[in-house]
FILO-92777 format. One record per residue: x, z, y of N, C-alpha, C in turn; residue in three letters. Coordinates in pm, whole numbers, plus 50000, padded with zeros to 5 digits. Atoms other than C-alpha are relative to their C-alpha. Layout:
PT;X;Z;Y;X;Z;Y;X;Z;Y;Ala
...
//
This chain:
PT;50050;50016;49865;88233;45043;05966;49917;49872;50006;Unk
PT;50120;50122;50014;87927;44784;06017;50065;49971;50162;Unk
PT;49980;50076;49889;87934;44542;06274;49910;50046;50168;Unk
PT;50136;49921;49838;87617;44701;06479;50040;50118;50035;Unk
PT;49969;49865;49912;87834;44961;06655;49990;49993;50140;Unk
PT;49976;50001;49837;87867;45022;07010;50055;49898;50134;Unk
PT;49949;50120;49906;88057;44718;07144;49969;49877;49983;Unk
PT;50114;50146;50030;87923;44364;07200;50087;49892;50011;Unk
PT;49932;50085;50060;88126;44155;06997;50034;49973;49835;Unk
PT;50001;50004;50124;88177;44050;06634;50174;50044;49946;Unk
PT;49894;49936;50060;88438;44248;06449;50044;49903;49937;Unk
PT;49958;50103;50095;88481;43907;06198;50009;49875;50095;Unk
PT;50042;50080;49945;88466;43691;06505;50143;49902;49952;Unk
PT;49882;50088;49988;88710;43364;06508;50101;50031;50097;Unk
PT;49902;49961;49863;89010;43367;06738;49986;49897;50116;Unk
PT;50032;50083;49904;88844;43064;06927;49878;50069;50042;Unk
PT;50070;49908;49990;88567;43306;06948;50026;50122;50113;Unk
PT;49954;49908;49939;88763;43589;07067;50060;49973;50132;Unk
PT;49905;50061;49920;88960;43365;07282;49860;49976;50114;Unk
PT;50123;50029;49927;88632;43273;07439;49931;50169;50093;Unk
PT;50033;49913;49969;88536;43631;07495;50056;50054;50110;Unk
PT;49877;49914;49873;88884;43746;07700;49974;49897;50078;Unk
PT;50034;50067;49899;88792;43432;07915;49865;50038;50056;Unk
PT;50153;49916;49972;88404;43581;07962;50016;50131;50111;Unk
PT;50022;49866;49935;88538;43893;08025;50137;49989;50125;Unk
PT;49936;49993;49849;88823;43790;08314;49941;49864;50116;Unk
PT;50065;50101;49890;88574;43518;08475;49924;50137;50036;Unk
PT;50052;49897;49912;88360;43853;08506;50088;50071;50117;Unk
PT;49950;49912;49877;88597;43977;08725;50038;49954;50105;Unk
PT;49995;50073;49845;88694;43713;08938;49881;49975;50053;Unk
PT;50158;50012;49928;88352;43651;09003;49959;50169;50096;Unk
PT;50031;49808;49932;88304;44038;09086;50081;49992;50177;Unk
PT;49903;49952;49882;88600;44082;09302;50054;49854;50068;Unk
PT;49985;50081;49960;88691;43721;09375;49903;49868;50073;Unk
PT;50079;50084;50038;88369;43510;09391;50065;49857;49927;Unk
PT;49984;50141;50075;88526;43209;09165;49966;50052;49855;Unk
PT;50040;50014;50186;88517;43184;08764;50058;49947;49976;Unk
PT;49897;50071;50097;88709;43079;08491;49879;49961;49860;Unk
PT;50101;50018;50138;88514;42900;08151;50067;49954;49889;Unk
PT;49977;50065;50100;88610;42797;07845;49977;49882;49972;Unk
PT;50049;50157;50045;88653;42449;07769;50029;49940;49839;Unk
PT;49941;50011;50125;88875;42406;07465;50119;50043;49963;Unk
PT;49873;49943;50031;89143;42528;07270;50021;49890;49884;Unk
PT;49921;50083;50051;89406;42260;07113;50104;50098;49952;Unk
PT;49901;49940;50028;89646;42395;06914;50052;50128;50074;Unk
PT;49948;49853;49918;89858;42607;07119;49965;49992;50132;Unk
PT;50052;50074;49855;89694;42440;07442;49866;50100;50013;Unk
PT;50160;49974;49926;89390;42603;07639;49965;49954;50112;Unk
PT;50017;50096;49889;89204;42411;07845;49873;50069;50056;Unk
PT;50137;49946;49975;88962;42597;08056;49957;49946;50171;Unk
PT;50013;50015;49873;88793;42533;08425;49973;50100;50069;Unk
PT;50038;49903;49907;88786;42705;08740;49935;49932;50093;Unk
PT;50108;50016;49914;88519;42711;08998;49999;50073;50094;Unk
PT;50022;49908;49873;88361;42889;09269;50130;50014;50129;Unk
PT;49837;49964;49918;88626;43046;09521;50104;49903;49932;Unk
PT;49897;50071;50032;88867;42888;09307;50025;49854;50070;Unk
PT;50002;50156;49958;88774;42544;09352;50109;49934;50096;Unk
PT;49909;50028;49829;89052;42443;09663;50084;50087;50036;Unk
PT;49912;49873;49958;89205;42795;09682;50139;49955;49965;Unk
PT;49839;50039;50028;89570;42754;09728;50059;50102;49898;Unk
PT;49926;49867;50088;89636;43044;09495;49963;49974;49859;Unk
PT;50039;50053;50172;89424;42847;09153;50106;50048;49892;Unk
PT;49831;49977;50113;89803;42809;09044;50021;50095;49928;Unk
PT;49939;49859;50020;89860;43155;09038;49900;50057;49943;Unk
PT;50096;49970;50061;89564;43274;08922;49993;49927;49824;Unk
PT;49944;50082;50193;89588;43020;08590;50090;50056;49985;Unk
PT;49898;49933;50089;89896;43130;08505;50033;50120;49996;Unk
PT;50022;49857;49997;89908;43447;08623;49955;50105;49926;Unk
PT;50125;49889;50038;89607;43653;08574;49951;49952;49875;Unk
PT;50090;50081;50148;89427;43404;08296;50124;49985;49943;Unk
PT;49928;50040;50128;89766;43294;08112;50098;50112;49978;Unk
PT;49916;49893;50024;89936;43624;08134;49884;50077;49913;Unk
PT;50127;49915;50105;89612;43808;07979;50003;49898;49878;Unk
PT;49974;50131;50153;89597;43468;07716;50114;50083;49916;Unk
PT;49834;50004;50063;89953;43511;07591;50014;50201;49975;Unk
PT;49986;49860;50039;89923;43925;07593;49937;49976;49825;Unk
PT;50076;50036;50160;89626;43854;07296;50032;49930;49924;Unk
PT;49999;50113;50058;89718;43527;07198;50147;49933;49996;Unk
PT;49867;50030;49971;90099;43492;07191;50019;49875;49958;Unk
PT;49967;50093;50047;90080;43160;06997;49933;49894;50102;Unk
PT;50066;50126;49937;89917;42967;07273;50095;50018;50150;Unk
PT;49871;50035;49964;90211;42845;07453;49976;49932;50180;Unk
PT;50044;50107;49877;89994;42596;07745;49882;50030;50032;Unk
PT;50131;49948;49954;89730;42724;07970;49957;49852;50117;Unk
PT;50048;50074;49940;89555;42418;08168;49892;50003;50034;Unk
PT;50149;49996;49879;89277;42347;08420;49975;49858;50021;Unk
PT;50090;50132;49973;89047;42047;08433;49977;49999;50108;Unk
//
């Protein structure tokens, strides 16, 4: 199977890579259905450190949303990353 198939992502990608991607693809949705965003900032060890914006920014619900929605999807893919944080 070659890499230039049907879906738009690298089959050999890194897992800071990939890790980057499942954050891409659930800032698309808060943005959709929420207007805020989530980005990638860095990944430490078992630490991810990403920011939220938009809607988010002040929303009393950020909390829940980080750990929730973003560190419950994290930890489905990424079981070894233990600490989800927000700048």
């Amino acid at each position: 199977m070659s890499e230039a198939s049907d879906h738009n992502h690298r089959v050999n990608a890194s897992q800071e890579e990939k890790l980057q991607q499942l954050i891409e693809s659930l800032s698309a949705y808060i943005e959709q259905y929420h207007g805020g965003w989530v980005r990638f900032v860095r990944l430490e060890a078992d630490k991810l450190v990403v920011e939220l914006g938009g809607a988010c920014d002040g929303c009393r619900l950020s909390t829940a949303t980080l750990q929730g929605w973003i560190g419950g999807s994290v930890r489905q893919f990424f079981p070894e990353i233990h600490t989800i944080e927000a700048i």
